[in-house]
C-alpha positions, 0 to 999 in steps of 0.5 A: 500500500502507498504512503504520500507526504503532502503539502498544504497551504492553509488560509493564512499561507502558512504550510503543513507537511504530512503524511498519509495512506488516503490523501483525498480523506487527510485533505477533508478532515484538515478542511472540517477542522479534524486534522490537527490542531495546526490547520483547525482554524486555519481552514479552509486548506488547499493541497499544493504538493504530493509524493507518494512513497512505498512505505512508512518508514519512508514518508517519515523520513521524506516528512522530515526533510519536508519540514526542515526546509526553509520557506524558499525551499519548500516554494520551490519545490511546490513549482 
C-alpha cells in the first residue's frame, strides 16, 4: 500500500507537511477542522504538493526533510 507526504497551504499561507495512506480523506478532515490542531482554524486548506512513497518508514523520513526546509525551499519545490 502507498504512503504520500503532502503539502498544504492553509488560509493564512502558512504550510503543513504530512503524511498519509488516503490523501483525498487527510485533505477533508484538515478542511472540517479534524486534522490537527495546526490547520483547525486555519481552514479552509488547499493541497499544493504530493509524493507518494512505498512505505512508512519512508514518508517519515521524506516528512522530515519536508519540514526542515526553509520557506524558499519548500516554494520551490511546490513549482
Amino acid at each position: 500500500m502507498s504512503w504520500y507526504i503532502y503539502i498544504i497551504r492553509c488560509k493564512d499561507n502558512r504550510f503543513y507537511t504530512g503524511i498519509t495512506k488516503d490523501l483525498e480523506r487527510r485533505v477533508r478532515e484538515h478542511n472540517s477542522g479534524y486534522g490537527c490542531r495546526f490547520t483547525k482554524y486555519r481552514a479552509p486548506v488547499k493541497l499544493v504538493h504530493s509524493e507518494e512513497v512505498t512505505s512508512r518508514p519512508e514518508a517519515l523520513k521524506r516528512e522530515i526533510e519536508i519540514k526542515n526546509l526553509r520557506r524558499i525551499k519548500k516554494l520551490e519545490l511546490i513549482g
